[in-house]
C-alpha positions as CSV (number, residue, x, y, z in Angstrom):
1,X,-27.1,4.0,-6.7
2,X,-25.1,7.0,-5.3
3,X,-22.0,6.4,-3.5
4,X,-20.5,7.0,0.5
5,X,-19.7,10.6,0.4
6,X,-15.8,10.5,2.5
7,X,-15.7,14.4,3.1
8,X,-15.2,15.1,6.4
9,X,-13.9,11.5,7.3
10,X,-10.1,11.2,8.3
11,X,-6.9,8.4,6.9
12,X,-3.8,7.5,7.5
13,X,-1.4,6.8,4.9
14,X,1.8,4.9,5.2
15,X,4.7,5.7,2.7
16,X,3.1,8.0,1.9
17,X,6.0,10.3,0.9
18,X,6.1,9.2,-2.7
19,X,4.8,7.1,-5.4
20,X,1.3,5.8,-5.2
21,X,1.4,6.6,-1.3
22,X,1.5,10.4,-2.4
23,X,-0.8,10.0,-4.9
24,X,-3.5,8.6,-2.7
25,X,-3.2,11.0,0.1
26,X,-3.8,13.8,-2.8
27,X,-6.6,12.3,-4.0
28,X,-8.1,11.6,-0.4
29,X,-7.4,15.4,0.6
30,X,-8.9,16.4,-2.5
31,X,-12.2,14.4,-2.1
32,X,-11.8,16.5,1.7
33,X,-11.0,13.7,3.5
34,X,-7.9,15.2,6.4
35,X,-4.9,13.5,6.1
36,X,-1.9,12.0,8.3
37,X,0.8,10.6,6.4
38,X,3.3,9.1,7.6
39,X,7.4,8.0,6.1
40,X,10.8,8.2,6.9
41,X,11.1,11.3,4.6
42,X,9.4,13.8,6.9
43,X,10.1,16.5,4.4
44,X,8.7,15.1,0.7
45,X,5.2,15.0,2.8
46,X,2.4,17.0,1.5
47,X,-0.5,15.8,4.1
48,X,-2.7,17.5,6.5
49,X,-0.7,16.3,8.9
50,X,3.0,15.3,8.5
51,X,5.0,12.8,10.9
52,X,8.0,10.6,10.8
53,X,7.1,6.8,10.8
54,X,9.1,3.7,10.9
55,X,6.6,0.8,10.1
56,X,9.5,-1.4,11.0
57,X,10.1,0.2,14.5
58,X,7.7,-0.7,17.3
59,X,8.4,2.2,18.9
60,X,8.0,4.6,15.8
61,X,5.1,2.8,14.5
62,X,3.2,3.4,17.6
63,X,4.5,7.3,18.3
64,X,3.1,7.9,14.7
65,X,-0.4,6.0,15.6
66,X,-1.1,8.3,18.8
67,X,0.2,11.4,17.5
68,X,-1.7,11.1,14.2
69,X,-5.1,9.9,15.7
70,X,-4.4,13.2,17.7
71,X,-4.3,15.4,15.4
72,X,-6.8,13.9,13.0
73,X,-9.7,13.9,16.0
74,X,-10.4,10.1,15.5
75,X,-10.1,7.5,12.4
76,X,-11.9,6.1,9.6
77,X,-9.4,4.9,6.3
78,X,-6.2,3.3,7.0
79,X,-4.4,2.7,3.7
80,X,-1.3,0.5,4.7
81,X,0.9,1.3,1.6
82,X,4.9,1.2,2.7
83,X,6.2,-1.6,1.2
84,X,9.1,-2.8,-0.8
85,X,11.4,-4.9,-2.6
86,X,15.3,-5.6,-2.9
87,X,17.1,-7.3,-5.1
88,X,15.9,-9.3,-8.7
89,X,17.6,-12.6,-8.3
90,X,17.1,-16.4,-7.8
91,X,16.2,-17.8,-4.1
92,X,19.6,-19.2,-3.8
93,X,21.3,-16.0,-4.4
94,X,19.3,-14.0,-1.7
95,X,20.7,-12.7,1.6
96,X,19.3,-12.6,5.2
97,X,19.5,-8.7,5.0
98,X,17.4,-8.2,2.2
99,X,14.6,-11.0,3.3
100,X,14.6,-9.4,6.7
101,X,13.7,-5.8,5.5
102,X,11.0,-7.2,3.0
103,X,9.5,-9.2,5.4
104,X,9.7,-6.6,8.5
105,X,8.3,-3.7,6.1
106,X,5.7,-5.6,3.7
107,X,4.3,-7.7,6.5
108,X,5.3,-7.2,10.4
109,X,5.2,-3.3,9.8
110,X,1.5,-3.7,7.9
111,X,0.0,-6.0,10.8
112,X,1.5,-4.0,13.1
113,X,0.3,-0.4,11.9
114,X,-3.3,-2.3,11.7
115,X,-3.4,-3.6,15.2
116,X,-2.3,-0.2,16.4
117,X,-5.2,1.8,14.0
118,X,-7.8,-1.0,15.2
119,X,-8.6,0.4,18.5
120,X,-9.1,4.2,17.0
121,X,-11.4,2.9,14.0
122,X,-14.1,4.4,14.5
123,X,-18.3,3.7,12.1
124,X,-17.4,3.9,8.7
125,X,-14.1,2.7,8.4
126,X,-12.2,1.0,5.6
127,X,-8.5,-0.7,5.9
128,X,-6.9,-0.7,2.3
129,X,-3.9,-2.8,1.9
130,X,-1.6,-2.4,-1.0
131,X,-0.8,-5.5,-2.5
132,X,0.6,-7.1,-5.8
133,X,0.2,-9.3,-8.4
134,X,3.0,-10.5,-6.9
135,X,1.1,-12.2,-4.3
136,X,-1.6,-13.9,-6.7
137,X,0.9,-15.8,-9.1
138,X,4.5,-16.0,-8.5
139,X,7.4,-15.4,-10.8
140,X,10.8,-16.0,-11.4
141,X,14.0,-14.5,-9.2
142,X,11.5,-12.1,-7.0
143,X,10.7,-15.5,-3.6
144,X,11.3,-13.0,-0.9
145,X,8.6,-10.4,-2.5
146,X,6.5,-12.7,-3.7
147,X,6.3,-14.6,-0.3
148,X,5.8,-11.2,1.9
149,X,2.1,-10.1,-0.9
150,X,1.2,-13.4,-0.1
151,X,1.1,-12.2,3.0
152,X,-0.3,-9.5,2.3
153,X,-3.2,-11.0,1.0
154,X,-3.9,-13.6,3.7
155,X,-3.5,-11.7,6.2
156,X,-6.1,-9.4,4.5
157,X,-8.7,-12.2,4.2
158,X,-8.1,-13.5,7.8
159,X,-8.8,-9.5,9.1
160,X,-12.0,-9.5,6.7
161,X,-12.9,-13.1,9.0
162,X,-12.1,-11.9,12.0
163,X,-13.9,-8.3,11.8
164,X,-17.0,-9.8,10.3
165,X,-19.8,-7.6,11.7
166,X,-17.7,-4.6,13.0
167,X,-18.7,-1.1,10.7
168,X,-15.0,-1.4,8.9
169,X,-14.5,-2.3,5.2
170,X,-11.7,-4.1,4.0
171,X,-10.0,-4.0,0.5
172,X,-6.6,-5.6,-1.3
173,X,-5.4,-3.7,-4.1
174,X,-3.0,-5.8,-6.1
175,X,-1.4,-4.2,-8.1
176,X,0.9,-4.8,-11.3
177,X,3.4,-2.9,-13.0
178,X,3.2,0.6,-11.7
179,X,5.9,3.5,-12.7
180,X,7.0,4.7,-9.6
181,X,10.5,4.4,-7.0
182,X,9.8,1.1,-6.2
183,X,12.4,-0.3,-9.1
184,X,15.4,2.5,-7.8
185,X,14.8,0.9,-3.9
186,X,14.6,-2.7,-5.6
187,X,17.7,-2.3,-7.8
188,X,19.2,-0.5,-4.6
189,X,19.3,2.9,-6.3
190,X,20.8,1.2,-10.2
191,X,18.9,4.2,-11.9
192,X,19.8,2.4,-15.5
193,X,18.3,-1.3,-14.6
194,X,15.3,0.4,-12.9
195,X,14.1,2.3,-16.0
196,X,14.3,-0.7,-18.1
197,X,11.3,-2.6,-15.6
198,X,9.4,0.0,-17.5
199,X,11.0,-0.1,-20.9
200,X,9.1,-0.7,-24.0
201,X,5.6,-1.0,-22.2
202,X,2.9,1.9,-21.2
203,X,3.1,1.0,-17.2
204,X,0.3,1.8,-14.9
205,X,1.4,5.2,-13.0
206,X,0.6,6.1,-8.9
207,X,-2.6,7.8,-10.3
208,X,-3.7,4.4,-11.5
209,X,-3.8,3.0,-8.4
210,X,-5.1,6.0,-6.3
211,X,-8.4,5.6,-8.3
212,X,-8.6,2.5,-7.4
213,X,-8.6,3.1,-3.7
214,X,-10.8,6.0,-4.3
215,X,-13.3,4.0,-6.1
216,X,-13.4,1.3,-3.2
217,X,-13.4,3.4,0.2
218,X,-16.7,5.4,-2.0
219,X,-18.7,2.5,-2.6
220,X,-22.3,2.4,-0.9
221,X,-21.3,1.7,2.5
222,X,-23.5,-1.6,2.2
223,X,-20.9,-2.9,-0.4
224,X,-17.3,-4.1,0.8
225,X,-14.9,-4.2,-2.5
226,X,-12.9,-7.3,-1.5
227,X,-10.0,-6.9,-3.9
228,X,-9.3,-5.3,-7.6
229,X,-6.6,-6.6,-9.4
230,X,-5.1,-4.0,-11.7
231,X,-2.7,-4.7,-14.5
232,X,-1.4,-2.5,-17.3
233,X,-2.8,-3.9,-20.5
234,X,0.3,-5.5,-21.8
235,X,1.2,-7.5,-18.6
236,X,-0.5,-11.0,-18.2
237,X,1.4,-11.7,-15.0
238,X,3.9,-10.6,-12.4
239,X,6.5,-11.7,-15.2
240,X,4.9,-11.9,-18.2
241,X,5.2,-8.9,-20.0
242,X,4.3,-7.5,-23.9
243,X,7.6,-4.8,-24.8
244,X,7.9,-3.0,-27.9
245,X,10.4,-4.3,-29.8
């Protein structure tokens, strides 16, 4: 069975500045698919096209979408991908702050920078949001994350519902433990408690999860990947995790 060949197709990536958003566009680009990305750190972008986006700012969010769409000539892969999380602690000892930029960024900004895409979405497109194991099966001291990649994934079923006959693909990639910046933003830029998320275990890396969005978006266009769920082989759960002693 061969697969949907995506040269000469075009994405958008959000966050896509570092980390697994990186990673993606450069294998995207690579399989000659021209890229937009889009982050707050203009300058660490290595995309075919290279703008400044806010997913948490109306205004930026939809400067990036027509400028983007633009340059690109049209759209076909949206891989919504900024997200984050702040803070490691129990419910109790969380702040309004925190909540609001998990929420704003992991949720609002990914329906929004859908809803904006949507209308550009042209045959043969695929949405690809990132997700989390996060949002599958919670764990302990990590509510306000865990609620916004349930979120995630709902939201992701209820698009799949609702654009049921359109020519656009939908995908969740849930992902575990993955080596990347996201521990530095959680731990609020504590180097020394954000290396030791990834102590004593052989974590998934940004690569990891680029080949998993790769292998989804070039999947016989008659076949819609719903979701992969990708763990590194020492981690059961979200927080359940075999270190070396």
């Amino acid at each position: 069975m061969s697969g949907f060949d995506i040269s000469g197709k075009t994405a958008i990536v959000t966050g896509a500045s570092s980390g697994i958003g990186a990673a993606t566009a450069r294998a995207l680009m690579a399989a000659g698919v021209k890229v937009a990305g889009g982050a707050r750190r203009v300058d660490r972008l290595e995309t075919d096209v290279r703008l400044e986006l806010d997913v948490t700012d109306p205004a930026s969010a939809e400067r990036f979408v027509a400028e983007a769409v633009e340059q690109l000539g049209g759209l076909n892969i949206l891989f919504n991908n900024a997200g984050l999380a702040l803070g490691r602690y129990p419910f109790d000892e969380s702040n309004e702050s925190d909540e609001d930029a998990v929420f704003n960024t992991n949720v609002n900004g990914l329906v929004r920078m859908t809803r904006l895409c949507l209308p550009h979405i042209r045959e043969y497109g695929h949405i690809v949001n990132m997700g989390s194991v996060a949002g599958r099966q919670a764990y302990e001291s990590g509510a306000t994350y865990v609620t916004s990649k349930f979120a995630v994934r709902g939201f992701t079923y209820a698009l799949r519902e609702d654009l049921l006959g359109r020519p656009i693909r939908i995908t969740t990639v849930d992902g575990g433990l993955v080596e990347t910046e996201f521990s530095i933003v959680r731990f609020k830029g504590d180097t020394e408690k954000a290396a030791a998320v990834y102590k004593g275990i052989d974590a998934l890396t940004a690569e990891d999860i680029a080949d998993c969005v790769m292998w989804a978006v070039t999947r016989p266009w008659h076949v819609n990947v719903d979701e992969i769920v990708v763990k590194a082989r020492n981690q059961a759960s979200g927080g359940r995790i075999l270190r070396d002693a």
